[in-house]
N, C-alpha and C positions, 0 to 999 in steps of 0.2 A: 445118911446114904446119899451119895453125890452121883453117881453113876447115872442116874436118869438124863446126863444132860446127852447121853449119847442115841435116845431112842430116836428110830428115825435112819441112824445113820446106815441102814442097810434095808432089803424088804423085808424082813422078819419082822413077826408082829414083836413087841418088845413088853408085851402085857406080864409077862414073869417078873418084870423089873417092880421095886416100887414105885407108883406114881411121886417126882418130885415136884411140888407144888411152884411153880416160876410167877404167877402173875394170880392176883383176886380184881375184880370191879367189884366195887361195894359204892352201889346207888346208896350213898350216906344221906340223900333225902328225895323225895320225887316234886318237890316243890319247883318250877320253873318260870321264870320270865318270858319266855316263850312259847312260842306253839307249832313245833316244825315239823313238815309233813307225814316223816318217815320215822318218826318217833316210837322209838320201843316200848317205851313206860308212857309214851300216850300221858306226859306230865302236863301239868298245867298250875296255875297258882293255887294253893294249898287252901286249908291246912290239909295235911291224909291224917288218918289215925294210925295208931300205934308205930311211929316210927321211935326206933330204938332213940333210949337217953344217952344223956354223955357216960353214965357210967357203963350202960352196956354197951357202948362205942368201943372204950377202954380193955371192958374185958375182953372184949373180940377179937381186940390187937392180940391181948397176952397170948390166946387162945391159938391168932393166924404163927403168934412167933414160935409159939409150940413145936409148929409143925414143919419150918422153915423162913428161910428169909426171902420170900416172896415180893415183887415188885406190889404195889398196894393202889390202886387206882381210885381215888374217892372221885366221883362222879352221882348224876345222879338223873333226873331232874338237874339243878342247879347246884352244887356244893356250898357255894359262896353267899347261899343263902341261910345258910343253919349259923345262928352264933358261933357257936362249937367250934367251929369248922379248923381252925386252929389251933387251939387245945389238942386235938383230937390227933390232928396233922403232929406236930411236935412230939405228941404219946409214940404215935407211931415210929417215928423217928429215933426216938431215944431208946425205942424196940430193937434198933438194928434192921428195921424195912426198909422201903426206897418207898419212899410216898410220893405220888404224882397225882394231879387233879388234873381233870377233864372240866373243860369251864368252857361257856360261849363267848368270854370278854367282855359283854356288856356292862359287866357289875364291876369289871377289875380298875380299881383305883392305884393312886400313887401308894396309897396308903395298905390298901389291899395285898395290895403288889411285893412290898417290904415286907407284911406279917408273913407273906410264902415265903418268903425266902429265908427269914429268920425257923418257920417253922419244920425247916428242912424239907421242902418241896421242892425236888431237883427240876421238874421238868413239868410245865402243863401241855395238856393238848388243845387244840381249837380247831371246830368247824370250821372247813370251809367249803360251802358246795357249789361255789358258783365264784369263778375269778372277777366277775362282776357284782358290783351292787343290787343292779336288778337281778339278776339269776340268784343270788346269794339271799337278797331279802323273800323272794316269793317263795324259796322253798322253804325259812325258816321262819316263814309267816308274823313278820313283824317289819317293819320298815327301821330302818340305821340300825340292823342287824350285824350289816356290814361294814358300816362303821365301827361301831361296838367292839367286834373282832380284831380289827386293825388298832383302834385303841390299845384295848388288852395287849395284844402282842408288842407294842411298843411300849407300854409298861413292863411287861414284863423283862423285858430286855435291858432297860433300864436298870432292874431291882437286879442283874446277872440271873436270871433264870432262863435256860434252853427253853422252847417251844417247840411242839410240832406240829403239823398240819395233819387234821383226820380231813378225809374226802369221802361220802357216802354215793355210789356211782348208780347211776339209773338212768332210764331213756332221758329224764329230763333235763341231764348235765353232762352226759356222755363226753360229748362234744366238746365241754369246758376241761376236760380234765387235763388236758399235753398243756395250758393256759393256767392252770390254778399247781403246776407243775413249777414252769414258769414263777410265776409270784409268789413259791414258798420261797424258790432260791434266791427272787430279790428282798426279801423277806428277813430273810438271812436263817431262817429254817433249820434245824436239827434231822427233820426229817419230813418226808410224805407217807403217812399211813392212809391206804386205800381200803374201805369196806364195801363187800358185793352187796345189796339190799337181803336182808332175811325179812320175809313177812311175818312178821309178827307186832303187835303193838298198831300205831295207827300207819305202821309201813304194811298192812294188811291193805289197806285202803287204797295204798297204791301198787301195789301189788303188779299189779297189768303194768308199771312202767319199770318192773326189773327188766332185765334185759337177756334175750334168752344166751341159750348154751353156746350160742357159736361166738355171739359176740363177746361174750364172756372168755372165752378161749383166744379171741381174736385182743381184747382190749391185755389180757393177763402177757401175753407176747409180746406186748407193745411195753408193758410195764416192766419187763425182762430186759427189754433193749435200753431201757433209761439209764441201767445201771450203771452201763462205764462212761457216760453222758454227763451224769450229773455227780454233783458232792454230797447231795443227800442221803441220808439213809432212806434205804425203800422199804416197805413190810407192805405186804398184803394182807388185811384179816375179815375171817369169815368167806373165803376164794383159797380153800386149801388146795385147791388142781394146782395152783401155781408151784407150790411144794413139788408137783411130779413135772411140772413144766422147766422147773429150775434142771430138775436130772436129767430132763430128757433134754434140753439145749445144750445144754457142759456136757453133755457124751455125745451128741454132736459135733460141738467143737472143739473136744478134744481136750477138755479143762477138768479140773481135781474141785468139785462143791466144797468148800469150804465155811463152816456154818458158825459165825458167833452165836451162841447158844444161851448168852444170859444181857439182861441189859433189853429196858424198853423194845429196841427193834432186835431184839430177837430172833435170827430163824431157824425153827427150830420143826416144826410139823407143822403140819396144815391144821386139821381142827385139832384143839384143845380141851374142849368141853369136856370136864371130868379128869381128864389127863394133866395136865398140867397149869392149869386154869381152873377156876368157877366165880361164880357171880353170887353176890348177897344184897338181896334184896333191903329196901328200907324197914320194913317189919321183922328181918331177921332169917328170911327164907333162905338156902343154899341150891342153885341151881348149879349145871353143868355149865350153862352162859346165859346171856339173858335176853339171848332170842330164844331157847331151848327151856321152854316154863313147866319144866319136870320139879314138882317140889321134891329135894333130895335129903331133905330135913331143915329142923330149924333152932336158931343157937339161941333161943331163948327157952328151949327144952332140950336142949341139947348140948355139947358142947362142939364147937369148931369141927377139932380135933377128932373126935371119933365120927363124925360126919363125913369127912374130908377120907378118912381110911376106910368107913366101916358103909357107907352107902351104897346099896345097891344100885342103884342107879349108874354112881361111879364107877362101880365095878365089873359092870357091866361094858360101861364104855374102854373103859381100860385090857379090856377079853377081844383085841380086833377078829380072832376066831369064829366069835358073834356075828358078824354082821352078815348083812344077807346079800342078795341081788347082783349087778357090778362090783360093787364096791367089796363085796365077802369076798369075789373071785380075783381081785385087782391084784395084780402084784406093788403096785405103789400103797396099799392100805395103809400100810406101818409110817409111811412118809404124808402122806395125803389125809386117808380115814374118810372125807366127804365132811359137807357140812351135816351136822346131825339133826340141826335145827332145823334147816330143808327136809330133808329126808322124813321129819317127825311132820311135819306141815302138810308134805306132799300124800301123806299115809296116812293123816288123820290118828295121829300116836303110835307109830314106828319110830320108833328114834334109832334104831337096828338097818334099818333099812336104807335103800342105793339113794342116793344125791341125787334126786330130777336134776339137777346143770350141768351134765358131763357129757363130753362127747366122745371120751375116750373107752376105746374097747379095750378089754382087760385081755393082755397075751394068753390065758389058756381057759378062753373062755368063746365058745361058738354061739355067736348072735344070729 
């Protein structure tokens, strides 16, 4: 069933459709060389226990290809620190998935660098949260973090592998961001994926330096006008309002939204959690994302497959009907939705409920 690629494309909630599964992150280990502030899996150097073997790696593929051909993001912690890690990348591959790792560069060698590419890894991503050394190493709490980064990216580029650039934005880099914009395109960059902070993980800790609702509104504006500026592709993730900011500027000025819908930068709706996305944990957990720590089963009692279809959780999220507050009464829901993960934070387990970072009043709704 292919038709899912068009949810979004009107206000209508589009929960009758069936969820088509477009993207998984699969934290394939939490083991990390670092220690960055805003860290969701709060990784550090290992070991953890029970993170899945190579063979349940394996079956997990068969399991995700079941269900579609979903872009497959192994991330984690660090990827490129599990032997596996290729083996696993190549299974994937020869599934018929788009396998891409999320890495910090640090560990990416010459050699590293060729086994991506051999193992059909089209695309990595890489931090970067500071266009500076100093800004970039104090958030990622290691010194030649920033080095490390720029290494990697110029291996990779070397081996013919795209890159992109993830930006995680907060008071503490705000400011870097039009500068680390800048440096993907000399960079030579595929793309800038911007993420708004969700508190959860040791981004809880910094919590006080998200950025509130206006700036938020104000920075997502600023990331609309880059568009015909630069050659980059732009995505915003986890800042679904951008989704309703994209309709409301092109009906402004008078333009037809036109949305590639499949393909790393994707735009396609604002959150995804459950919808067209989820997250799996290094123990086998299936969340909606992995700021959103709703256990929604798990593939080592389970299979993928019937989790992905049969989860309450999921199905819940996929009912926009459901939701409550702003966000139940918004006419952008179907395009937008709000982050779920916020909303579940701000409510202490509402994951139903309105997005604390919105400034927008919903047209048939008296505040």
């Amino acid at each position: 069933m292919k038709h899912g690629h068009q949810a979004g494309a009107g206000h209508h909630a589009q929960h009758k459709k069936e969820a088509e599964l477009r993207l998984v992150a699969w934290e394939i280990t939490r083991n990390c060389n670092l220690n960055c502030v805003h860290c969701r899996a709060a990784a550090t150097m290992g070991p953890y226990e029970g993170e899945l073997d190579t063979k349940a790696c394996l079956t997990l593929l068969d399991q995700i290809a079941e269900v579609g051909q979903p872009i497959v993001i192994l991330t984690g912690g660090e990827p490129l620190l599990r032997p596996d890690i290729f083996e696993v990348a190549s299974y994937g591959t020869s599934k018929g998935l788009r396998m891409v790792m999320a890495v910090n560069g640090t560990l990416v060698t010459p050699e590293t660098a060729v086994k991506m590419a051999e193992s059909g890894i089209k695309r990595i991503s890489i931090s970067i949260d500071g266009a500076t050394k100093e800004v970039h190493d104090n958030f990622r709490g290691v010194p030649g973090a920033f080095e490390g980064a720029m290494s990697g990216i110029k291996l990779a580029k070397a081996a013919g592998i795209e890159f992109q650039v993830n930006t995680t934005i907060t008071q503490r880099n705000i400011d870097q961001i039009p500068h680390i914009l800048k440096l993907a395109e000399d960079l030579g960059a595929a793309a800038l994926h911007i993420f708004l902070l969700v508190p959860t993980g040791r981004g809880k800790y910094i919590a006080t330096e998200g950025i509130d609702a206006e700036t938020y509104e104000k920075t997502l504006n600023w990331f609309y006008d880059q568009r015909e500026k630069t050659k980059l592709q732009l995505k915003a993730t986890c800042a679904p309002h951008y989704y309703r900011i994209l309709r409301q500027r092109a009906k402004e000025e008078g333009k037809t939204v036109t949305f590639d819908t499949h393909g790393l930068d994707a735009v396609t709706r604002g959150c995804l959690g459950g919808t067209g996305f989820c997250f799996v944990s290094h123990t086998g957990v299936v969340q909606p994302c992995g700021f959103l720590d709703l256990n929604s089963g798990n593939i080592t009692e389970d299979s993928f497959v019937n989790v992905w279809k049969n989860s309450e959780v999921f199905k819940n999220l996929r009912n926009y009907s459901l939701y409550t507050g702003k966000c139940g009464a918004c006419e952008y829901k179907g395009v937008c939705g709000g982050c779920r993960a916020r909303a579940y934070e701000a409510t202490n387990g509402d994951y139903l409920s309105e997005e604390p970072l919105c400034t927008y009043s919903p047209a048939g709704m008296a505040l």
